[in-house]
C-alpha positions, 0 to 999 in steps of 0.5 A: 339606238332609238330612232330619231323624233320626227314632227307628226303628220301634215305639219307645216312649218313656217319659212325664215322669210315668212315670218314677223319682225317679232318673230325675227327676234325670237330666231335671232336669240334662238341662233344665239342660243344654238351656237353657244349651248345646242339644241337641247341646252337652251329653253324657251325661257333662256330665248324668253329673257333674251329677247324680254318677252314672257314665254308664251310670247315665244310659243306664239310665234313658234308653237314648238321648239323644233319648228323654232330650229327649222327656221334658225338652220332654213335661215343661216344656210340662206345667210351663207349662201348669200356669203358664198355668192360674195366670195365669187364675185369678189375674188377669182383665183380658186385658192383666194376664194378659199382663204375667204371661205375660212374668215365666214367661220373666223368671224363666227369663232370670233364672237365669244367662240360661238360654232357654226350653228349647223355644227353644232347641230351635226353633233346632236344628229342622233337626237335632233327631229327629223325636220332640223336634220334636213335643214342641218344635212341641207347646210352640208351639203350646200357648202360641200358641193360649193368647196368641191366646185372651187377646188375643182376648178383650182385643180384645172387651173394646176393651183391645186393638188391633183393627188385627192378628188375634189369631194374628198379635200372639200370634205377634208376642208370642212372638217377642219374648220368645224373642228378648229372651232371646236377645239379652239373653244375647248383648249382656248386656244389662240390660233382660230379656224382661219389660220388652221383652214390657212394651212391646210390650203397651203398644204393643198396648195401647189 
């Protein structure tokens, strides 16, 4: 197995809150674009007619397409940490805070069976350069340790199962939601990421 592209030496890519409204465009269609196809099945001609500018206007904002997907992933896993934060001050009870967590993938499924953009990155993981499999592992990362910390507390208070550690239901629980989305899409089934992640709360659930 070869090795995974990496961007060269000294090269500093743009952050998501750096950049131009223009350029903001650009990543919105490249999102888009993701989530639907991947990261090897869209060019900078699909984001071209997206946002209908010619492609050397898409190049001017990002020289390249992986500097592109740096900023897509850097800004979703921003989006939803912002959405985590909501989740915790809306509600309390560790089992609600986790029903809600499965309407953030619900909502993505919901528009046309779009996957989570950094699921639909994690699939490509071999191929994708270095720089977006940060970002990608960064996602992760962020959402496992934030489903760890709920769980956690669920099982102090004796609202959850105490059988499994927390990382391995929090891993369990992620999985099952990306995987949902997945075969949701495939099959076109009708029961989406919510009411799956729905029971395998109440499994978890005492």
């Amino acid at each position: 197995m070869g090795s995974r592209p990496s961007k060269e030496h000294g090269v500093k890519f743009k952050h998501f809150s750096e950049i131009s409204e223009p350029a903001e465009r650009v990543v919105d269609a490249a999102e888009d674009l993701v989530q639907r196809f991947g990261y090897t099945g869209f060019s900078y001609d699909d984001v071209a007619r997206l946002v209908g500018i010619k492609k050397p206007g898409i190049h001017h904002h990002f020289p390249r397409k992986e500097e592109l997907v740096v900023v897509v992933a850097q800004r979703y896993t921003h989006r939803f940490r912002e959405e985590l934060l909501a989740i915790e001050g809306r509600y309390q009870s560790p089992v609600d805070r986790l029903l809600a967590y499965t309407e953030l993938f619900e909502r993505t499924y919901r528009q046309d069976q779009k996957l989570c953009l950094c699921g639909m990155l994690g699939a490509e993981m071999a191929s994708l350069p270095d720089s977006v499999a940060v970002e990608v592992n960064r996602f992760f990362s962020v959402n496992l340790s934030w489903l760890a910390e709920v769980i956690e507390r669920g099982q102090a208070e004796g609202k959850i199962i105490d059988s499994q550690n927390a990382n391995a239901l929090a891993e369990a629980c992620l999985s099952i939601l990306e995987g949902a989305m997945i075969v949701g899409r495939g099959v076109g089934s009708v029961p989406g990421p919510a009411q799956v992640g729905a029971i395998f709360i109440s499994s978890i659930s005492t």
